[in-house]
N, C-alpha and C positions, 0 to 999 in steps of 0.2 A: 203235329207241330209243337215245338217247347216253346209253347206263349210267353214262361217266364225268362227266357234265355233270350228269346225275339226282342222281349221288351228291352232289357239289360242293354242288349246290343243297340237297339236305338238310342236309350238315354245313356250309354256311354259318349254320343256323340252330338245329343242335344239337349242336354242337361240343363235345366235353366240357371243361372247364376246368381246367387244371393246371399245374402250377407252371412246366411249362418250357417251355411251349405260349405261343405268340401267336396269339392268336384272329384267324381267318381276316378281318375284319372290317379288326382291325391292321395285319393283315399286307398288304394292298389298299392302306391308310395311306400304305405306305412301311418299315414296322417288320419289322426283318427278325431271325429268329431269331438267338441266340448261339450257335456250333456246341458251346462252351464246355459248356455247359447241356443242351443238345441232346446231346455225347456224353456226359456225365455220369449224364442218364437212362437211354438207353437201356440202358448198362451196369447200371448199378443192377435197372433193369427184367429183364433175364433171370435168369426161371426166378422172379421174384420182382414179386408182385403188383403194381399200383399203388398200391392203399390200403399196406402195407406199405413201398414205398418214398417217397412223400411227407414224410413227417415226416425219414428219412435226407439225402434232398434238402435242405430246407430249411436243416438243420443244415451239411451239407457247404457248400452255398453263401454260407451265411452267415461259417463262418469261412473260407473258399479260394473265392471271389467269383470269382476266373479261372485261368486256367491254369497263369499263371505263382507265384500263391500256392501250387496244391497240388504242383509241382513243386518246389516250395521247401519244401514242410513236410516235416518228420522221419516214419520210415516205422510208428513205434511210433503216432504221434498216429493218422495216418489211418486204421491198423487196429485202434484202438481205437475209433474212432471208425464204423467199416464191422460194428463186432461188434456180433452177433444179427440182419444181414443174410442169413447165409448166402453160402456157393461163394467161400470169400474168395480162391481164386485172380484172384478180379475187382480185389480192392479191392490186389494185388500188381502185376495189370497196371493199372491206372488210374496210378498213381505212375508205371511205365517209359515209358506210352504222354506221361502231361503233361512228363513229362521230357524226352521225345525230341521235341513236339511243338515246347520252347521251345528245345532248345539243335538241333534240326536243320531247324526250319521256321520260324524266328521270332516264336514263341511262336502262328502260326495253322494251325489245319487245313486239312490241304489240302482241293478243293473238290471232285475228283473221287473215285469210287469205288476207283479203281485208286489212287489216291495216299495214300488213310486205308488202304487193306490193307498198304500197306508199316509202318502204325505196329503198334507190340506191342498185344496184346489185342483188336485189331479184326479181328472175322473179316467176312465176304462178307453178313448181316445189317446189323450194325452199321452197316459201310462203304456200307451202300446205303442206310440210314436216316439217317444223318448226310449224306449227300450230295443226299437228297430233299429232306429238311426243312430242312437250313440255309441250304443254297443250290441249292434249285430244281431239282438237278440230275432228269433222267427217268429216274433210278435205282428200280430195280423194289423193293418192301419187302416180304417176305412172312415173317408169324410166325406163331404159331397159329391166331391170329381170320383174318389172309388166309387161308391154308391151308382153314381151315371155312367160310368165303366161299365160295371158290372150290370148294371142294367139291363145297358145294351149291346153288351157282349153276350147274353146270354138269352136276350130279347125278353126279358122278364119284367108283365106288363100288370103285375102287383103292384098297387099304390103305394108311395111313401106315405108314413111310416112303416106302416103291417110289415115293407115288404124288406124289413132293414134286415132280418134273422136271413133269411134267404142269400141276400147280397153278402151278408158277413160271412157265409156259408161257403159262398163262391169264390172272396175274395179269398179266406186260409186255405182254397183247395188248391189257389195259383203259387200261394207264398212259398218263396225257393227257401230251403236249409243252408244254401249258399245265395252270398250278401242279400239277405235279409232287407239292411237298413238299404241300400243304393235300391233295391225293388220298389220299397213303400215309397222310397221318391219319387221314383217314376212313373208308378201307376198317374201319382198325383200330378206328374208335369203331363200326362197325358190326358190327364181331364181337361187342365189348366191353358192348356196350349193345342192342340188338337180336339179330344172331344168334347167338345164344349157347351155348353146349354144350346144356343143357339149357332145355325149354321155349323157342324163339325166339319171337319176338315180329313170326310173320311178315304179320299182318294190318297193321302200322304202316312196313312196311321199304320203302326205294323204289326196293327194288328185287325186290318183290312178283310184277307180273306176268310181268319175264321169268323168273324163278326154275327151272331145269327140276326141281329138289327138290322145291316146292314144289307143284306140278303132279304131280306124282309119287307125293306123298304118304310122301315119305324122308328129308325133310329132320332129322328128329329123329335118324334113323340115321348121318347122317354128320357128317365123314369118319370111314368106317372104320379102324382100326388094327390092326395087328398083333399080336396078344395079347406079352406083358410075360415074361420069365420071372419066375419065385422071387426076391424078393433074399436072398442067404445071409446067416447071422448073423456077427458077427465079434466076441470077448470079449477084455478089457479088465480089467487096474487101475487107478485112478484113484488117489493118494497124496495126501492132504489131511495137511499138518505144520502146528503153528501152534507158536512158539517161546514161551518166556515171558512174551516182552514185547511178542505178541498181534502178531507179525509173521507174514507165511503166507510158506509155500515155493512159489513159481511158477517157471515156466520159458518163456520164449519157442521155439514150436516152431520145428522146420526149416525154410528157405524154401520146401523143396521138397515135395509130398504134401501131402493133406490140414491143414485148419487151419493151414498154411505162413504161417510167421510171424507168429501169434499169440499171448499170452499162452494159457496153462495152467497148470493143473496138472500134475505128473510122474506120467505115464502108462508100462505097458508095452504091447509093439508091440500092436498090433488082429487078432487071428489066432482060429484053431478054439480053439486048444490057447495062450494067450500065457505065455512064460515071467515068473515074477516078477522085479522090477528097483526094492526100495526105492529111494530116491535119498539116503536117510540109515538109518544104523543107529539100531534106535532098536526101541520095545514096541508095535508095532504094532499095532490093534485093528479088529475086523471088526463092523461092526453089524448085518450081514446086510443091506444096501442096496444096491441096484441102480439104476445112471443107464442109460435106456432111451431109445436116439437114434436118427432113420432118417437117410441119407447117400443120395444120389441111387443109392447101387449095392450099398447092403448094410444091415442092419441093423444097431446098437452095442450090445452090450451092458458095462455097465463096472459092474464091483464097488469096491466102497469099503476106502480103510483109511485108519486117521487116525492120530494118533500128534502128542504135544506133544513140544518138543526143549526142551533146555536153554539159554541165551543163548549160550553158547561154541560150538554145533551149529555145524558144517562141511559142508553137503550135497557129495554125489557131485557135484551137479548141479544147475541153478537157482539163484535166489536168493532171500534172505527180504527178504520186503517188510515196509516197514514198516503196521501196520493202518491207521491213518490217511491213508497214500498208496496203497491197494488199492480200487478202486470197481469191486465185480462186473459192474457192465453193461459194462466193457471187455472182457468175456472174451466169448467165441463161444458159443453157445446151449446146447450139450452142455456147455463146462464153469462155465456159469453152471448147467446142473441139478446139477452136481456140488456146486456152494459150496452150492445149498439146500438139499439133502440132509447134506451133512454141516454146514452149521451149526445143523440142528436135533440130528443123532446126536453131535455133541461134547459137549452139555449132559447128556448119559449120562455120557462120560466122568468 
């Protein structure tokens, strides 16, 4: 059986549709993908759903339409505008990677795999997905859904991670030298949409008979993984000031670590034990609230304190915004739960 021809032939006719996709149909046409758009998503897309980034897409393209706009935008805009994404070290490299794209490649990606690994923020995924789908290259693509593909196409009952060399193995042994980039999509709308973690849908998939999973009667089991340890907790002050004249104290954090370069609130460090660090003197008050956030490697916990200043206030640190040019959905997800909580526990005050 040509597993890769079988596949083509399906996802010529069940293509999923999305915003940065040219349907294979177009793509036959003549219309050939914008690597623009293409690396755009994918970034966006790790570690972070489809339906979840759709809406961010749309917005990003609409205002920075190519490369050379969002290399040109100011770095405050974009991460506000990347806030309640999540992993914003992404939305830190997207700005160095469009940067470097126009002042050391003339504003285009390069085509091979090897040439996008040289840009910031593209690791060996990326680099092979942008090199499949933009430009055809027979760059191997493997993400979750390949990995569980492959898995259980091949009934390969190795744990993840160990067993990722394997699946990578399987996956460039299927990759056609023709359309390339329409394959790596497919594989993935077959994960995506049919074989899927839970309950597959393998009486419709076409790739049914050869399936050795499925034959097997295992295919709901894999891939296996390697059990997760514990995530440890890690505790938190979060300082909520509002001055008189209904300005708030925010601070842009570090480039570096977590939340790196984003608005916040003035936080102390994230530890067992954190020592306290008002960022203004001031009558500090505790409402007993707790902001409860997970992070891919640890749990948050942040306690609250609020506290109004005077107009004259000086902070340590940060500065007060004025309320009228403060829109919480610029902030990152953790401390957008801090503004809800404490702009219900101020009205105490």
């Amino acid at each position: 059986m040509d597993l890769s021809g079988a596949l083509l032939a399906w996802y010529d006719v069940h293509a999923r549709v999305l915003p940065w996709r040219v349907a294979p149909g177009d793509r036959r046409a003549g219309q050939r993908p914008d690597p623009y758009r293409v690396w755009l998503s994918e970034v966006m897309l790790q570690q972070t759903t489809v339906a979840a980034v759709k809406a961010y897409f749309h917005r990003f393209t609409a205002r920075w339409p190519d490369v050379a706009a969002l290399a040109g935008a100011e770095d405050a805009a974009v991460m506000a505008e990347w806030a309640g994404l999540g992993y914003y070290a992404r939305a830190r490299n997207l700005l160095k990677c469009a940067r470097a794209v126009v002042t050391g490649h003339g504003g285009q990606f390069p085509h091979s795999r090897e040439g996008l690994l040289t840009l910031p923020g593209i690791g060996p995924y990326t680099a092979a997905a942008i090199a499949a789908i933009a430009h055809d290259e027979p760059a191997v693509v493997v993400d979750g859904n390949v990995e569980r593909v492959m898995a259980r196409l091949h009934d390969i009952h190795t744990p993840l991670p160990k067993a990722k060399a394997a699946l990578t193995a399987r996956a460039a042994a299927l990759t056609p030298a023709a359309r390339p980039g329409d394959y790596a999509q497919a594989v993935m709308d077959l994960g995506a949409t049919i074989c899927t973690p839970k309950n597959p849908a393998c009486g419709i998939c076409p790739w049914r008979a050869p399936c050795a999973a499925r034959a097997a009667g295992t295919a709901a089991d894999l891939p296996k993984k390697t059990p997760k340890q514990a995530k440890p907790v890690r505790h938190g002050i979060a300082y909520v000031v509002q001055r008189a004249d209904g300005a708030w104290l925010l601070e842009t954090r570090p480039d570096r670590g977590l939340l790196g370069g984003m608005l916040g609130w003035p936080t102390t460090d994230w530890s067992a034990a954190p020592d306290p660090a008002p960022p203004i003197p001031a009558d500090w008050h505790d409402p007993g609230a707790e902001v409860r956030h997970t992070f891919t490697h640890f749990h948050l916990r942040l306690s609250l304190r609020l506290a109004r200043a005077p107009l004259d206030a000086v902070p340590d640190r940060g500065q007060f915004r004025p309320r009228d040019g403060f829109v919480p959905s610029d902030l990152p997800t953790v401390m957008r739960k801090v503004h809800d909580l404490a702009h219900a526990a101020f009205q105490a005050l």
